[in-house]
N, C-alpha and C positions, 0 to 999 in steps of 0.2 A: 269689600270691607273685611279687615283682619278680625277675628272673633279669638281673643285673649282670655284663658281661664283666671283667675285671681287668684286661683292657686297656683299658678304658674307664676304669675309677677309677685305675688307672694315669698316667695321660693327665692327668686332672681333677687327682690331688690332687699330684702330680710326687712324682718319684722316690724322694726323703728321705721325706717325709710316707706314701707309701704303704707303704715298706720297712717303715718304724715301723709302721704300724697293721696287717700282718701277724705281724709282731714281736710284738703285742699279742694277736691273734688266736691267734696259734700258743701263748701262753703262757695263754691260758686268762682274758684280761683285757677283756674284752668280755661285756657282759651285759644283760639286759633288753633281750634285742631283740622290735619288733615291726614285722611286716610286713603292710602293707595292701592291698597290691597298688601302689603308689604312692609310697608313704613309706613307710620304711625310719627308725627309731628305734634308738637304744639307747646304752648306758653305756660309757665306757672306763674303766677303772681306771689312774689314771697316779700323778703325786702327792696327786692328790686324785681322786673321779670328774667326767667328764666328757661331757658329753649332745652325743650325735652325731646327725644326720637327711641322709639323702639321700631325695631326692624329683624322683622323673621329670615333666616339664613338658612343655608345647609349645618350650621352648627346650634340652631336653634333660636330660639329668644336673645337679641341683646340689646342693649340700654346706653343711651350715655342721656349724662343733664350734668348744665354748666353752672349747676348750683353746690353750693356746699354740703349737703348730704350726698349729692351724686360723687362727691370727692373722698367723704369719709364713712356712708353709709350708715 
């Protein structure tokens, strides 16, 4: 299992974006997670759902979501 500091993702997804995606967390809107040791998947539930992946690399932490914060941050 990957062990992510939140001040790490913090960092990575800035301020607005992460306060939301705790928001999310806290409300129980997050799902289908899987952890590979590596990659980090799963679902947000917004207005529609939406497929999250963080994934540790040789260049660090990185992030995509195919949701509209993940586009404008």
């Amino acid at each position: 299992m990957m062990t992510i500091r939140t001040s790490v993702t913090g960092l990575m997804a800035g301020d607005r974006t992460f306060v939301r995606g705790r928001e999310y967390a806290d409300e129980d809107r997050v799902a289908d997670l899987a952890d590979d040791g590596v990659v980090i998947t799963g679902t947000v539930e917004g207005t529609r759902d939406y497929a999250v992946v963080l994934a540790a690399g040789s260049d660090g932490l990185t992030g995509t979501c195919d949701c509209p914060m993940g586009e404008t941050g």
